[in-house]
N, C-alpha and C positions, 0 to 999 in steps of 0.2 A: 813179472812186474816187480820194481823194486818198491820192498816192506820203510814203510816209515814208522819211524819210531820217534815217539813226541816226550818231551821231557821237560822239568822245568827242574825251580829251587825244593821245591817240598820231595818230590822223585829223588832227588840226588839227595837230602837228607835222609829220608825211608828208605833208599840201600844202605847208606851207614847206619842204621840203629839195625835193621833187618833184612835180607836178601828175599827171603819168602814175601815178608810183608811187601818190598817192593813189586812183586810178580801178582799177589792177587791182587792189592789194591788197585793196580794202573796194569797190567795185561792178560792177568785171566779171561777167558771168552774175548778177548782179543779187547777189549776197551778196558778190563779191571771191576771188579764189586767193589759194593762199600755197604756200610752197614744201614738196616732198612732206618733206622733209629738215626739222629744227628748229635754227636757228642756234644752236652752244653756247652763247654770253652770253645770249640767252634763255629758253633751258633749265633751264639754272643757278641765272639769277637767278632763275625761276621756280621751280624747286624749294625754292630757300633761303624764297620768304613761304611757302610751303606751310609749312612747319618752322616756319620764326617764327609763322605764323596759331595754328597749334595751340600753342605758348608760352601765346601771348597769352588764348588761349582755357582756360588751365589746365590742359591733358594735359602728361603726364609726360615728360620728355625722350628717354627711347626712343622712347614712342610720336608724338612730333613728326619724330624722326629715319626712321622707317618712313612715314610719309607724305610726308617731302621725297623717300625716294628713291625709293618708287611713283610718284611725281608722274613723277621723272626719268626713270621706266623705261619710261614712253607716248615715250621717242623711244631705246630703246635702239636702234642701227641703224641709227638715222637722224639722227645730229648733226651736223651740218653745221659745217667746221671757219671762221675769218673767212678772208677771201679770200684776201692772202699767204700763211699757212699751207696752204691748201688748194691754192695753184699750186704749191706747192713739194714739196705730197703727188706731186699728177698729175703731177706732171713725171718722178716715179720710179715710176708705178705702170705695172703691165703688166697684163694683157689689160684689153679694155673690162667693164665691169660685169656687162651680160646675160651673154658668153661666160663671166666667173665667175660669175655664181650658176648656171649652167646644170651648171658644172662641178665647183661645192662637192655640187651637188645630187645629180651622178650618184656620186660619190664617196660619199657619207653609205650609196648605196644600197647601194650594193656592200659597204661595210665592215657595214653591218646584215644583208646577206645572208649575208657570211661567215663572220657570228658569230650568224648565228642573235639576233639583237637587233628589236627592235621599234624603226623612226624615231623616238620620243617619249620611248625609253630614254634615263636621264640618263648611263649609262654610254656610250654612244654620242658625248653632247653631251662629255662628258670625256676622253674618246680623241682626236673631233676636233679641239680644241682644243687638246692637245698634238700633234697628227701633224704632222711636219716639211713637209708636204705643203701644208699650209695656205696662201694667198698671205701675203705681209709683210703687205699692205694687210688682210686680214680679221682677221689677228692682231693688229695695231695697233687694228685696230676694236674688237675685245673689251678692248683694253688702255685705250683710253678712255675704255669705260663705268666700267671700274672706276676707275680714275683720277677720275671726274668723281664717280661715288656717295661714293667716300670724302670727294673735296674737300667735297662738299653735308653728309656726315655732322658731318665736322669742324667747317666754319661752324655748324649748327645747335649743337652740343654748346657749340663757344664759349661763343654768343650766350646760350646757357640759362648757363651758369655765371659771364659775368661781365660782361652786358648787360640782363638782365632783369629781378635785382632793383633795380636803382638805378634803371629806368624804371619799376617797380612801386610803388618809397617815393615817386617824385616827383608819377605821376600815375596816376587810376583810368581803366582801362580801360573804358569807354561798349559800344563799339562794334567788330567785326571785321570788317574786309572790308565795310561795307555798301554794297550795289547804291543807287542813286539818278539820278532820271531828271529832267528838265524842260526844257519846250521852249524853243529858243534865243531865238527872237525872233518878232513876229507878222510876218506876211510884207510888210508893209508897211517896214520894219524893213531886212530882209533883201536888197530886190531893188533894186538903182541905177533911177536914174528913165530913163537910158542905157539899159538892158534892157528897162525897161519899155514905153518908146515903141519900138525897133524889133525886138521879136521878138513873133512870132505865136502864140507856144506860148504866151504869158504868159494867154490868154483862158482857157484849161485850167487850173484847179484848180494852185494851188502845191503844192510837199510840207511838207511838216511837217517840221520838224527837232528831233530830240529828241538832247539829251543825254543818255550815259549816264555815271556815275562810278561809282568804288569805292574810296577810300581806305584802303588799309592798315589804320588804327584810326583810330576817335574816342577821343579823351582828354578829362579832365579835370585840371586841376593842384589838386596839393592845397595848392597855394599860396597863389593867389591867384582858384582857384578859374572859371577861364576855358578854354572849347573847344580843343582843338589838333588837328589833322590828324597822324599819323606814318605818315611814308615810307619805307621800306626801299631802299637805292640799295646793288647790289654793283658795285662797281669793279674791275677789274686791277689799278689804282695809286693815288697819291693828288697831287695838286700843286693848287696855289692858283689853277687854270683851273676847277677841279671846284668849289674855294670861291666862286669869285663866281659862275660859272653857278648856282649854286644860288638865290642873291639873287634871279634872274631868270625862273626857274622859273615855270610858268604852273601847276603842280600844287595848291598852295594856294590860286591866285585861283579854277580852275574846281572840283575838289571840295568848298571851303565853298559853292558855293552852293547845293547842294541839302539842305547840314546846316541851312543858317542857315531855308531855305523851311521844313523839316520842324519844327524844334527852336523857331525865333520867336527864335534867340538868335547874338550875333555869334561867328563862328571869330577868335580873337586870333592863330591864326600856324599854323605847320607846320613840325611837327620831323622834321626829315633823319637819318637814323641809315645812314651809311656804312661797309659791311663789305667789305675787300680781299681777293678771290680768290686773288691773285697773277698777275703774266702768265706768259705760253707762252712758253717759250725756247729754241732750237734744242739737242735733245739728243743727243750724240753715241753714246754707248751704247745707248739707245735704236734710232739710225737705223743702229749697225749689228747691230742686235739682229733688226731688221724688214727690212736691205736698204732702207729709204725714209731721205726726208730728211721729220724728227718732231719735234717740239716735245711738249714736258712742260709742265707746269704746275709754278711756281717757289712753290711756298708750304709754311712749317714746319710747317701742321698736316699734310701728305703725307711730305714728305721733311726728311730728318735727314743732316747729315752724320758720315758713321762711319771712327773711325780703322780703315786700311786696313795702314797703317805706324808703326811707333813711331817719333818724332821721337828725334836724339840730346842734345838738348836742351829745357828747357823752357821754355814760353812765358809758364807764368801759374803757374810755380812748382810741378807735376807734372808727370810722364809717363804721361799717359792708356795704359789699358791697350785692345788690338785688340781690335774690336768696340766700344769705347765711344759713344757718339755725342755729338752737338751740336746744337742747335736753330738755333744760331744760330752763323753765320760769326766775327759779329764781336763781342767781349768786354770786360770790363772786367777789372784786376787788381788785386789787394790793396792797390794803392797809389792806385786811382784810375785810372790811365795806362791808355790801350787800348790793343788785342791785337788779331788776326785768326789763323785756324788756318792751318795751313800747307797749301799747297794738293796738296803731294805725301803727303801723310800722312791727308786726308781727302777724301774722296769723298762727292756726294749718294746716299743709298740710299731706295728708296721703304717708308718705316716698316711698313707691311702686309707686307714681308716676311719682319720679325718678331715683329709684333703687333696685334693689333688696331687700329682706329680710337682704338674709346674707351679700348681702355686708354693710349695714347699720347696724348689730351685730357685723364686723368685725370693721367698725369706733369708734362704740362706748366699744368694747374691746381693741382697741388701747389707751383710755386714760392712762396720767400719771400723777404719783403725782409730784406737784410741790411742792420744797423748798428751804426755803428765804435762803440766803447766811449768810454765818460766819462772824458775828458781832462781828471785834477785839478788837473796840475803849470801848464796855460793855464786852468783850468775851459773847457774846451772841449766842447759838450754834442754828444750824440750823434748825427752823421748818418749818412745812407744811401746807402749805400754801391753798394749794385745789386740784383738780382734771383740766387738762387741757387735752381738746379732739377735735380732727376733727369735730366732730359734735356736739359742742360748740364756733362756734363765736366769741359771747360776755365772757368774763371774765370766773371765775375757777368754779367748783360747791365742792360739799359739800361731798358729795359720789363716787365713780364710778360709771358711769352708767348704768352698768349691775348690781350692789349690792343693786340698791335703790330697785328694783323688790326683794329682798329676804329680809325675818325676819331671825335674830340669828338663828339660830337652836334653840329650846326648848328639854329638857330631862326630863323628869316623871318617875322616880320610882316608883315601883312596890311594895302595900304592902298588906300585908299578910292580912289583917283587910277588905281593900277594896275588895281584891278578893273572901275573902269570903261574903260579903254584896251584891257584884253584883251578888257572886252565885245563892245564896238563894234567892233573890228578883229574878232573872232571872228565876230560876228552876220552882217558884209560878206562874209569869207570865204566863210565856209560857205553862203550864201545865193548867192554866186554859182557852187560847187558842187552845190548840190541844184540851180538852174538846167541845168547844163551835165549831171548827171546824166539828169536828163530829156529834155534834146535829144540825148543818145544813142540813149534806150532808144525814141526817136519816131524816129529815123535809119531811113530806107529800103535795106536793099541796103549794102554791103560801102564804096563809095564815101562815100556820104554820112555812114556812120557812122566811114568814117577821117578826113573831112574835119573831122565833128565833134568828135571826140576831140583832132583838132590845136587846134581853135578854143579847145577848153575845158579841155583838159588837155596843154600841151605838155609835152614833153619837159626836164629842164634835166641837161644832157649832159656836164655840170661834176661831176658828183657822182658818175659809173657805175661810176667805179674807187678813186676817193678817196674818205674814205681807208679804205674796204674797198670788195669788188667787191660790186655791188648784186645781188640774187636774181636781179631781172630784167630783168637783160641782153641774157635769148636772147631776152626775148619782145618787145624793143625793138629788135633789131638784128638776130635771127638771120632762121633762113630764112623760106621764106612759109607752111609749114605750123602750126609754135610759133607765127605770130605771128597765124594765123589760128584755133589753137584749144590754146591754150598746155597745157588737161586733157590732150588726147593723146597729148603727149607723154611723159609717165608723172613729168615733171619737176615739176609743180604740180596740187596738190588744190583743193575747194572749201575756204575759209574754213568754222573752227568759231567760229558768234561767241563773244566774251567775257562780257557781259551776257547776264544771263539775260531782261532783257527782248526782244531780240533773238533770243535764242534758241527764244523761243516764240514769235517773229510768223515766223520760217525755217521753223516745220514743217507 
């Protein structure tokens, strides 16, 4: 029977950062592990298309905002912080894991015994939750979830009020999310003629390599009336490394192709629509809130900073009254000239402390632009001046505050030259993957098949800690049992594919 072998764009970049990582992620135990935990930038990012899919699809912005954070709420408990922040959790965290959940659990029992409460009581989950008794670490747990639903909240509400129509006047929406399959190359194609004359397995039946895609949407321009691919990319930051790695993105070359096979019609390009998270920032109230050393997420749709102290002086020609807030640090002033708030007078406060999500995306959608008056004595016509909003204070800002979370759009055309380079370099790759995948799964006995895994999937041992710590670590380094059956150790699952085509040849 011939072995199929499923691949997409994330596959073919995880052989180039890693040859191991490609082998356990996607074919270990014949499907690939992953880690039981879900990394938060994946999560994240994963719950924000959920939100934009349903946009794009016409539901109503609540109801997009409810399925981003169901989406996120399949890893409530399990989000996995990036590796620096996480050595700087454990480094303050006390007991090991099992001895806490063994000891939240006999705890839960007792306090339901002694109130006569049922385990699944919410009054229960509410108690716990505030008891002093709690560890830092599980309290911080809970503080993240929240912390992350709101951030997913806030992105999607944006993105619906001041992203979506300007990509709806520009182009018509074809297609969401569409699954697309087609095989990479014929095996002739695929296998060095090196492989072909000295390995024996090659008289066995090849596998099959099939692609799978899913692009975000197909568009139309109402322009000029040509195909476009759009990609959602959420970032922590923005700089001009992120602008040209775009240029070179292999996303456009491999998901046109299964548009151009289906449709008979060429993809003109792929448009990038980049939306900033904010990054994680050591927080000091926070970490002595929890007893750990914690990080926050630094972004204005979460936190606001609120005068604390009345300054004795003003900065942008008032004296903000306590409790006011700011969205924004830094300001403009009536004259033009900028401003920053003083930093003993105002503090970040997390906005949910006093309002809702949307009603604080609705304040800061309420901004307007100001501009200066018609200057007759120069005929000087009237400019603008800055941004004035509810949830700005002090003085004007610079942006609108829902706009400062989004980069231009970016557009990449598509060309001929590159799609054939990614071909061909793809088609070799992957071809001498589905090889080396099979001389695993024919490997005899424990030896032969570490021998093998060496030949065809090494290690590259340059990348395990930079510049985050890689999942799988223990299972390349640690002891002999992880690394002889990495499920038992309760630290990695099997893989759920992505494709639904895959998904039904797995069951």
């Amino acid at each position: 029977m011939t072995m199929t072998i499923y691949t997409d764009r994330s596959r073919i970049e995880t052989a180039q950062r890693c040859q191991r990582l490609r082998y356990l992620e996607y074919h270990q135990d014949g499907i690939g592990i992953q880690p039981a935990s879900k990394p938060l930038p994946l999560a994240l990012g994963g719950a924000f298309h959920v939100g934009a899919e349903n946009l794009l699809l016409g539901r109503a912005e609540d109801e997009a905002v409810a399925a981003a954070i169901a989406d996120l709420g399949r890893y409530r408990g399990k989000l996995a912080l990036d590796g620096i922040e996480a050595i700087e959790l454990a480094r303050t965290t006390a007991p090991p894991v099992k001895d806490a959940e063994e000891s939240l659990a006999d705890q839960l029992q007792a306090t339901a015994d002694s109130l006569g409460l049922a385990l699944d009581d919410p009054l229960l989950a509410d108690l716990h939750y505030h008891s002093p008794s709690r560890s830092g670490a599980q309290q911080f747990d809970d503080y993240l979830w929240q912390e992350q639903s709101a951030l997913v909240e806030g992105l999607v509400r944006a993105y619906a009020r001041r992203r979506l129509r300007p990509l709806l006047e520009e182009f018509e929406v074809l297609e969401v999310e569409p699954e697309g399959t087609w095989e990479l190359a014929p095996e002739e194609h695929y296998y060095a003629s090196a492989h072909q004359a000295s390995s024996a397995t090659h008289s066995e039946p090849k596998p099959a390599i099939v692609f799978c895609s899913r692009p975000d949407a197909l568009l139309r321009s109402r322009l000029d009336h040509g195909l476009y691919l759009l990609s959602f990319k959420t970032a922590a930051s923005w700089d001009y490394r992120k602008e040209k790695d775009a240029q070179h993105d292999a996303q456009g070359l491999s998901e046109g192709i299964d548009v151009e096979r289906r449709l008979g019609e060429r993809v003109v390009g792929i448009r990038y629509e980049y939306i900033l998270k904010g990054e994680r920032w050591r927080d000091r109230d926070l970490s002595a809130r929890f007893g750990l050393d914690v990080r926050s997420q630094k972004s204005h749709l979460l936190r606001a900073y609120e005068c604390v102290s009345q300054p004795k002086t003003s900065r942008a020609g008032i004296i903000p009254e306590l409790g006011a807030q700011c969205w924004s640090y830094d300001f403009l002033k009536e004259d033009g000239s900028e401003g920053s708030l003083a930093w003993q007078n105002w503090k970040p406060r997390m906005v949910t402390d006093r309002m809702t999500i949307r009603d604080w995306i609705d304040l800061l959608d309420g901004s307007e632009e100001q501009m200066s008056a018609y200057d007759s004595t120069v005929g000087m016509e009237p400019r603008a001046m800055g941004w004035r909003s509810a949830a700005q204070a002090v003085g004007l800002t610079k942006q609108h505050p829902l706009d400062a979370i989004f980069v231009p759009p970016i557009t990449v055309y598509r060309s001929d030259d590159d799609l054939r380079d990614w071909l061909e370099q793809t088609e070799a790759q992957e071809g001498r993957i589905a090889e080396g995948v099979a001389e695993v799964a024919a490997a005899v006995g424990d030896d032969e098949r570490r021998s093998a895994l060496n030949l065809h999937f090494p290690q590259s041992r340059k990348q395990c800690s930079y510049p985050s710590e890689c999942a799988f670590v223990g299972v390349c380094y640690g002891g002999e049992d992880i690394r002889r059956d990495p499920l038992a150790s309760g630290k990695f699952v099997r893989r759920v594919p992505n494709h639904a085509v895959e998904k039904e040849a797995a069951r």
